[in-house]
N, C-alpha and C positions, 0 to 999 in steps of 0.2 A: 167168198160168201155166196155163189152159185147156187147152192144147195138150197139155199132159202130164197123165201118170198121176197121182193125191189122190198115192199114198204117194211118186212118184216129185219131185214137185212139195214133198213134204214134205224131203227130203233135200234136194235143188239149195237148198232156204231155208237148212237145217241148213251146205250150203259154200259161201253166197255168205255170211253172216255169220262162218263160219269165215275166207276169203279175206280178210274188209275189218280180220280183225285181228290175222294172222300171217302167218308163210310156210305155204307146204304143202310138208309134211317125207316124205321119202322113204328111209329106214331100210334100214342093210346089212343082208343075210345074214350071220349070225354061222358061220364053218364052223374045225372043227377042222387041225391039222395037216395031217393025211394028209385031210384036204379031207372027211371027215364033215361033216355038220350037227349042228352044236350048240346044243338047246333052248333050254337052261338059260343057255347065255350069250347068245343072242338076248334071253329075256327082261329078262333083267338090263339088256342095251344100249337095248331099245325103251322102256322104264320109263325111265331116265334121259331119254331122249330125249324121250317125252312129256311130262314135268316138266317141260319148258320152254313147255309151251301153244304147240304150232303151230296152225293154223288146221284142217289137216286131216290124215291120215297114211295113207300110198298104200305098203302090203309089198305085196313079193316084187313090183316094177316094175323098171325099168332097173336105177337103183344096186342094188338087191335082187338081184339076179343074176336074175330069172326061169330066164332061159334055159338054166337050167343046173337048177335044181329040179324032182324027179320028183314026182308027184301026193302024192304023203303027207310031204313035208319042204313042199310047198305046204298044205296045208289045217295045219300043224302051225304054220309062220308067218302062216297069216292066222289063225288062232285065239288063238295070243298076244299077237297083236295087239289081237284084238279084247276081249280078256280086261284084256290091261292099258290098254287105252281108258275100256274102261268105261262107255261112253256120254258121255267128255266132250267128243269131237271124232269126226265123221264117218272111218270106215273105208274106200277104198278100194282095193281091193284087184285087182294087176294081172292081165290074162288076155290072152291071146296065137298067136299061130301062126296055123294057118287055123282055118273060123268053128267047123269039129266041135271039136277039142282047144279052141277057146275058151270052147265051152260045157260042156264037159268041167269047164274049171279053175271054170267064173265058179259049175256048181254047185257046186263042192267049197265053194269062198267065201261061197255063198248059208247051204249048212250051218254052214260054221263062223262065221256071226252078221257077215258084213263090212255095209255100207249101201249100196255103189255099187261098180262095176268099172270101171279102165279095160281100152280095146283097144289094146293094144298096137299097132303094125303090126303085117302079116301078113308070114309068111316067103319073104323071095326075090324073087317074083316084081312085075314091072312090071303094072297092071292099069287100065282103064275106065275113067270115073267110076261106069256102070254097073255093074260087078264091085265097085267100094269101096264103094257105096251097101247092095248086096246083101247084101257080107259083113257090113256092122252090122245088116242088118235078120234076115238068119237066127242074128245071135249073141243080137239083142234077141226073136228071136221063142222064146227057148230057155231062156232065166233071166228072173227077177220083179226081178233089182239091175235099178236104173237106173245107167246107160252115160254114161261119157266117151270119145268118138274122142280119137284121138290124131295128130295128120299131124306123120310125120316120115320121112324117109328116100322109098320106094316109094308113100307112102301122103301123098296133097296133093289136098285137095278145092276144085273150083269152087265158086263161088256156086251155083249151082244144084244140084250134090253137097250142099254143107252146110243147102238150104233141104230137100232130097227127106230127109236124115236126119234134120234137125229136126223131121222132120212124125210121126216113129215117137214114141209117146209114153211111150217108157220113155229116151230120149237127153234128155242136161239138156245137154250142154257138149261140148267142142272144147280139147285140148292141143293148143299148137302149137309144133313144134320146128325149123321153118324159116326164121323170122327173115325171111321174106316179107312187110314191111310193106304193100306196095303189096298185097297180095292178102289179107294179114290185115286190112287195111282195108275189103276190099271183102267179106269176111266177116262182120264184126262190123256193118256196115249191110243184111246180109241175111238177118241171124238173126235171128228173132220175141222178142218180147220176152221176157229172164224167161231166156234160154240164155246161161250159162256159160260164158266164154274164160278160158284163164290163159296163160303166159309159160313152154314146156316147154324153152327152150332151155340147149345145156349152160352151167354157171353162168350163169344166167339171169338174174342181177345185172348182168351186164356190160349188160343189154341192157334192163333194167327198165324206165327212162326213156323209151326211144323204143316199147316196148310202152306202157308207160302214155298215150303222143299219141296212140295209133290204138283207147283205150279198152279198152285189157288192161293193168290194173294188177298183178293178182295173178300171183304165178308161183312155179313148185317151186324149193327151193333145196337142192342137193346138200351145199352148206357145212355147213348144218343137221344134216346128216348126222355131224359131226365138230364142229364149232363153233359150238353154237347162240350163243352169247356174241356173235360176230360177224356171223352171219344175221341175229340179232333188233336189233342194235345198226342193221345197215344199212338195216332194212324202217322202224325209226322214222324213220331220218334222212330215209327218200324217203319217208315218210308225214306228216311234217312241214316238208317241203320248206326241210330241214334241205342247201342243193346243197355248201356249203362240208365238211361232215363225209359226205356221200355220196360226192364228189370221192376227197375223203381217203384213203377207206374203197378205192373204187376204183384208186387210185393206187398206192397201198401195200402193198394185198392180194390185191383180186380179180386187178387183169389180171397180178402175178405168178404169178397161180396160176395163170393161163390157161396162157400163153405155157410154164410146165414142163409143163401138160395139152397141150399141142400136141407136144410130144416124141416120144411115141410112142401108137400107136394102141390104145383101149384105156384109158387113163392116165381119163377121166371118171369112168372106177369105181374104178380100180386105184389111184390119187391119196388117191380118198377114204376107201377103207380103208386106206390106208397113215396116211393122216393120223390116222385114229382110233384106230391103234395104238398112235402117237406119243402120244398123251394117254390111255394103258392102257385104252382101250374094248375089252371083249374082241368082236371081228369076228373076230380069224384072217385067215388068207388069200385072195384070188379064187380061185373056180375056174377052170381048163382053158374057153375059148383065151385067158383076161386072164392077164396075167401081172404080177408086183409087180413094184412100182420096186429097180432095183441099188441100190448104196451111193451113189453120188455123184446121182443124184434124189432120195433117199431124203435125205441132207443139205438139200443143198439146198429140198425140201418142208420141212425142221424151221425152216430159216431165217423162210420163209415164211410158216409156221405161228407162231410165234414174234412176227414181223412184226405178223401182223393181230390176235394177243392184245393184242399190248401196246398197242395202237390203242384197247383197248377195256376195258384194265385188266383181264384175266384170265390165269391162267396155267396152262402148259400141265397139269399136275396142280397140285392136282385138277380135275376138270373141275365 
């Protein structure tokens, strides 16, 4: 761990022991009716949510709505977060757009006590490897968190990308949301020891197992988000290479929930707060350009939901 920063090197230890013994939970934006942000039931919903011991907990990122939080409902979510952590699991906290408004959000998050940032991709535009290398190194030249890249969408790094940002010694890790084995393989043989991969893809269980052959076993689980019962039920079963009740799990649950998340664009988040509504977690609504599921998805999700409880003996209330 040389390569890296003492406190930066301290944390990446803090989530690679977190990774080896939960999912990594990623918590909705709780927002009112009329699409306010709602404190006081955010905390309520991340408190329940921690109770379940994930390995590590990443507010205000994708399922979080980032992209729709203005700087003071952001530093109010990473704060309750990190308040109802408490230091029993590492905080990372998402930052995003271009690299100025990244260092924008990642000091708000420095303030309000997070351990690490992820970087989002950046907005729009197609870019270098010399421009993606850049942009993590003036977001890391600008805050003291240590940084997780993320490649997904515009943003997909070389071998040689991912050795020029490992070299910055505030980056511990690498999300990946492209599902590009052959190159996530050629990734994970070109990072120095000691650096950080996890499994960023949507429902990221579908895909767990074939991450796990190319040496990325950990990964975020959105389910988590709504049914820890079922998240934690399926990370044992691939952790004790349990394939008969992974199968199961798979068969039964996940990829029906894919195939209604392939419906309509958007459904990755809109899904999963609707799910969480379904079992009285107070979220509230997405914000503006998601939109929630009609009545006949909206069934059909409870089916679903329903489905992968009873797979794992819980019921939909209480949670």
């Amino acid at each position: 761990m040389a390569r890296i920063s003492a406190e930066s090197g301290v944390v990446a230890q803090r989530m690679r022991d977190g990774m080896a013994g939960g999912v990594l939970s990623f918590p909705l934006t709780s927002f009112r009716d009329d699409g306010s942000f709602d404190l006081e039931s955010y905390r309520a919903y991340v408190t329940a949510q921690l109770a379940t011991a994930p390995g590590a907990v990443f507010p205000a990122c994708g399922t979080g709505e980032f992209f729709s939080l203005d700087e003071d409902e952001y530093r109010a979510v990473v704060a309750a977060t990190v308040e109802v952590a408490d230091g029993r699991m590492p905080v990372v906290a998402g930052i995003g757009y271009g690299w100025a408004q990244a260092i924008r959000f990642a000091r708000i998050a420095e303030e309000a006590g997070a351990d690490a940032a992820l970087v989002l991709p950046h907005y729009l535009v197609q870019a270098p490897q010399d421009g993606l290398v850049e942009q993590v190194r003036r977001i890391a030249a600008g805050t003291r968190l240590p940084l997780v890249a993320y490649q997904r969408g515009q943003v997909a790094f070389t071998p040689d990308g991912l050795r020029r940002i490992a070299d910055i010694p505030t980056v511990i890790g690498l999300k990946d949301g492209h599902s590009d084995l052959d190159r996530l393989q050629r990734l994970t043989l070109t990072a120095p020891d000691g650096f950080l991969f996890f499994n960023g893809a949507s429902t990221a269980e579908i895909q767990a197992r074939a991450y796990a052959t190319v040496g990325v076993p950990a990964y975020s689980s959105a389910v988590h988000a709504f049914a820890p019962e079922i998240a934690n039920a399926f990370f044992t079963a691939l952790r004790d290479g349990d394939d008969a009740r992974v199968n199961k799990l798979l068969r039964d649950f996940y990829v029906p929930l894919v195939e209604l998340r392939d419906r309509v664009p958007g459904y990755a988040v809109s899904l999963v707060k609707a799910a969480a509504r379904l079992r009285g977690l107070p979220v509230g609504p997405v914000r503006a350009p998601l939109t929630d599921p009609g009545p006949d998805d909206l069934a059909d999700l409870a089916k679903v939901l329903d489905d992968g409880l009873s797979l794992v003996g819980a019921a939909r209330r209480p949670v």
